[in-house]
C-alpha positions in Angstrom: 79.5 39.5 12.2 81.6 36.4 13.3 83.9 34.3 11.2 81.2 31.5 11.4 78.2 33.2 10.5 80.3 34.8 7.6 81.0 31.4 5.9 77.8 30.2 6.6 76.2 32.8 4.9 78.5 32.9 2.0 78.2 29.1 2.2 74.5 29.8 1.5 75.0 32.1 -1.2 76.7 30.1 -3.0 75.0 26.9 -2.6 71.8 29.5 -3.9 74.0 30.1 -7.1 74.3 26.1 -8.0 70.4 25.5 -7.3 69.9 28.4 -9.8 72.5 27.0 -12.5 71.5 23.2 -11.7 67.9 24.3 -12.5 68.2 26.9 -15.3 69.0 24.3 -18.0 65.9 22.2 -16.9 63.5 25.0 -16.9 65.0 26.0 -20.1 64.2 22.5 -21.0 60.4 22.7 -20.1 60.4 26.2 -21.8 60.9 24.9 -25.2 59.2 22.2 -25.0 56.0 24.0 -24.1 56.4 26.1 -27.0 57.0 23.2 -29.8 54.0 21.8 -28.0 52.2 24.9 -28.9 53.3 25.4 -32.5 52.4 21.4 -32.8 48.7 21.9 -31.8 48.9 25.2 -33.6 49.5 23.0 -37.1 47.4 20.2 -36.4 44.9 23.1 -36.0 45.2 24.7 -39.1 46.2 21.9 -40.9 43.5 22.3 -43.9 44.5 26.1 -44.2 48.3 24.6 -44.6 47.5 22.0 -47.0 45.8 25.1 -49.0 48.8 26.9 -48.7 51.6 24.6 -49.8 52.7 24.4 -46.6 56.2 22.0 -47.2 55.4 18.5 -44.5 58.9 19.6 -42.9 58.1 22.9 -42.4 59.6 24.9 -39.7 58.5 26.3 -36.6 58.7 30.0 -38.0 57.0 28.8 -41.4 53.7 28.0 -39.2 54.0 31.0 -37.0 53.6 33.2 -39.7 51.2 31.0 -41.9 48.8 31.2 -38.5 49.1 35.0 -38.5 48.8 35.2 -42.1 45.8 33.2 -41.7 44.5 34.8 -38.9 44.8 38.5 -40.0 42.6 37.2 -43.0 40.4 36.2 -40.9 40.0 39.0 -38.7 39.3 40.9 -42.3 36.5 38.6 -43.5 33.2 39.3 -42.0 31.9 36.1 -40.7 28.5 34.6 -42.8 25.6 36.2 -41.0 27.3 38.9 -39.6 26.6 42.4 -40.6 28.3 45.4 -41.0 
């Protein structure tokens, strides 16, 4: 391999490596906010079977992930009305 082609490929390596850490903190970024997106809807969703609950108004995110499974699972375990067995 020549000289040239040598620094142009580890020129292109490690222009590769900034993209990647230029990028990383943005799609980290987009990451977390589609998940506090999520747990959002997930509140306003279940918002009546919170209020049951006690739910506190600043509750954290891992307070309404397990009030939703909580509330789920009890869900799963009650037959619907008109359903039979």
């Amino acid at each position: 391999m020549a000289p040239s082609s040598t620094l142009r490929a580890y020129e292109e390596e490690r222009e590769g490596r900034d993209i990647r850490k230029l990028r990383k903190p943005v799609v980290e970024k987009l990451r977390r906010d589609r998940i506090n997106s999520s747990i959002e809807q997930l509140r306003m969703l279940l918002q009546r079977e919170f209020e049951e609950q006690e739910l506190p108004p600043k509750a954290d995110k891992a307070d309404i992930l397990e009030m939703a499974v909580r509330y789920l699972a009890e869900r799963m375990q009650t037959p619907a009305p008109g359903e039979s067995s």
